[in-house]
C-alpha positions in Angstrom: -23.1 11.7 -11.7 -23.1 8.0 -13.0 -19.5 8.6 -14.6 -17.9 10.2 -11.6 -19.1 7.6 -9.2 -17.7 5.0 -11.9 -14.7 7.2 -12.3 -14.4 7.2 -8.3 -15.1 3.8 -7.6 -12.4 2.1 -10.1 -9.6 4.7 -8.7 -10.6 3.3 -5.1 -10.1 -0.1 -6.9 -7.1 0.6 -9.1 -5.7 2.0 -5.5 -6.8 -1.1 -3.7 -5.0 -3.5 -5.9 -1.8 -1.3 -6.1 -1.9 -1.3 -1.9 -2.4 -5.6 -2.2 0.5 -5.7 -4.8 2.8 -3.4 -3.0 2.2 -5.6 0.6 2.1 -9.3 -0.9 5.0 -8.8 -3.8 9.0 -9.4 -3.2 10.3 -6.4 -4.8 10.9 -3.5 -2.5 14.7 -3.8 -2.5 16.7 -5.2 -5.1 20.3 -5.9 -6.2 21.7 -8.2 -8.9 21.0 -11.6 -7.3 19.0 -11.0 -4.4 15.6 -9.2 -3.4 13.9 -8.3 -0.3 10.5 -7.6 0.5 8.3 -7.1 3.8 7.7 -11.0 4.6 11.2 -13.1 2.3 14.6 -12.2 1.4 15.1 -14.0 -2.2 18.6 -15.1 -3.8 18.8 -16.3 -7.0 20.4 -19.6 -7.7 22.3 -19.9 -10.8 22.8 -23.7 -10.9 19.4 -24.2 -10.8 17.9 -20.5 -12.5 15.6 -19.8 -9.4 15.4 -17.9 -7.0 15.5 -19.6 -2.9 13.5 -17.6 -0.1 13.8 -17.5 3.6 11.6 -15.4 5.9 13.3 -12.4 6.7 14.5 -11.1 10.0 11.6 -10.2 12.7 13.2 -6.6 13.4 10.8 -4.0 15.2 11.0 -1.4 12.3 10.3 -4.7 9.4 7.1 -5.3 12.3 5.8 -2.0 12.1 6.2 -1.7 8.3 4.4 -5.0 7.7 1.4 -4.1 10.3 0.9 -0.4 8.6 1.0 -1.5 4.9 -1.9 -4.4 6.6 -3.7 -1.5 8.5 -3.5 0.6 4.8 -5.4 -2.2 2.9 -7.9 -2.6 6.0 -8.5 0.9 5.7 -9.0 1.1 2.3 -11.1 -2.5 2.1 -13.4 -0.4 5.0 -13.5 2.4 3.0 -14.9 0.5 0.1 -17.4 -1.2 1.8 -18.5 1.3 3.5 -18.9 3.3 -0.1 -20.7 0.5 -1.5 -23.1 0.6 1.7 -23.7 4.5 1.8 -24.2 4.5 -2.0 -27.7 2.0 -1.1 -28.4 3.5 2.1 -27.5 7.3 2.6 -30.1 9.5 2.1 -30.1 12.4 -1.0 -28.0 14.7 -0.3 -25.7 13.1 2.4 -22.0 13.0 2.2 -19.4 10.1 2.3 -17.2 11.5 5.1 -16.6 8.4 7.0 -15.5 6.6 3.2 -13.3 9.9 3.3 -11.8 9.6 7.0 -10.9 5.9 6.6 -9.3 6.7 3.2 -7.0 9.4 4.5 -6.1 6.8 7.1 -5.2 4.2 4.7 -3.0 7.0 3.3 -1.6 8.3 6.6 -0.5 4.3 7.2 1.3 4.0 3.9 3.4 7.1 4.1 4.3 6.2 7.2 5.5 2.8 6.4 7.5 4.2 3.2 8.9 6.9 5.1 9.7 3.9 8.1 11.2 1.8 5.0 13.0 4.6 3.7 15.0 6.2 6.6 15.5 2.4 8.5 16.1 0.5 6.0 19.7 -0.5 7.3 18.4 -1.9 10.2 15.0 -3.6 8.7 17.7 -5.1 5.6 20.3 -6.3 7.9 24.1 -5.2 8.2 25.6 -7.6 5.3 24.1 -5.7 2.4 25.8 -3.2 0.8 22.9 -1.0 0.3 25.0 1.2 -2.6 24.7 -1.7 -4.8 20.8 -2.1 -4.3 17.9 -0.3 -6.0 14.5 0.1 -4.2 12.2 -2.1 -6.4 8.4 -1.3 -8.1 6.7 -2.4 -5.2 8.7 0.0 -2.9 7.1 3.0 -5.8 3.8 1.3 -5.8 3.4 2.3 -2.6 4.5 5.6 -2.4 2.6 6.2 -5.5 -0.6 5.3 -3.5 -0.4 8.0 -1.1 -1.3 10.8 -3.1 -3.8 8.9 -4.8 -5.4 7.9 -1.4 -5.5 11.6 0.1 -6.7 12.5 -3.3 -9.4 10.3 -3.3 -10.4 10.8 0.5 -11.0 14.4 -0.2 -13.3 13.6 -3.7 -14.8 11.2 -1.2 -15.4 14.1 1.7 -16.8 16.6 -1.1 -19.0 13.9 -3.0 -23.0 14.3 -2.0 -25.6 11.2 -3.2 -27.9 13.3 -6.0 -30.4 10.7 -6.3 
C-alpha cells in the first residue's frame, strides 16, 4: 500500500511539473530562427547570438489555449492537495473520487487546448509564418503526453481506497 501511494503520488508530481513546463516554456512551435509559445514569439539574433521576445498576439483561440493549460495545472494543484488532505482525513475504507474528478478535469482542459493549438494554429501563429517550415516543439508533446497520464491517474485515483 505504502509503495503504490508513493508510486501514485510522484506520477501526480512528475505530471504536475510536465503541465508547469509545458505552460511557462517557449517551445511549442519552432522553425530555424524563431519560436513561439503561449505568452512570446522569440527570434534569434545572430549579431548578438540571442534570442529577442515580444508578447505574442492576443487572438481569441491563443486566450483560450493560455486559460485551459492555467485551468489544467489548477486542476491538478487541487487535485493534489486535496490527495494530500484525504490521505490525513478520510476515514478507512473511503475512496479518493473527488482527487479523481478534478484530475480528469485537468486532463479534459489539456486535450482540449492541444487539440485548440493543433487545428488553429494558423490563426493563434499569425499569417506571416510559413507553418511547412515549422516543427511543433517539446513543450507542444509535453502536453499532449500529459493527457493520458492524467486520465490514467484520475481513474487509479477513483479505484484507490485508504487501508489504514
Amino acid at each position: 500500500m505504502v509503495c503504490l501511494l508513493i508510486s501514485i503520488t510522484v506520477l501526480h508530481l512528475v505530471t504536475l511539473a510536465m503541465l508547469l513546463t509545458a505552460t511557462l516554456e517557449k517551445w511549442w512551435v519552432w522553425e530555424d530562427s524563431k519560436i513561439s509559445d503561449l505568452w512570446f514569439n522569440c527570434f534569434h539574433d545572430n549579431a548578438t547570438d540571442t534570442w529577442l521576445c515580444a508578447t505574442t498576439d492576443d487572438s481569441e483561440w491563443l486566450q483560450s489555449v493560455q486559460a485551459l493549460m492555467i485551468l489544467s495545472v489548477v486542476f491538478s494543484s487541487i487535485s493534489f492537495l486535496v490527495f494530500v488532505g484525504q490521505l490525513i482525513t478520510i476515514s478507512k475504507g473511503g475512496l479518493f473520487y473527488f482527487t479523481g474528478l478534478c484530475q480528469a478535469f485537468a486532463g479534459l482542459t489539456v486535450f482540449a487546448a492541444c487539440l485548440i493549438f493543433t487545428f488553429h494554429r494558423k490563426e493563434i501563429l499569425g499569417d506571416t509564418r510559413d507553418l511547412s517550415k515549422g516543427h511543433f516543439g517539446y513543450c507542444f508533446i509535453l502536453a499532449w503526453l500529459c493527457v493520458p497520464i492524467l486520465f490514467v491517474s484520475a481513474i487509479l485515483y477513483a479505484h484507490l481506497r485508504k487501508r489504514q
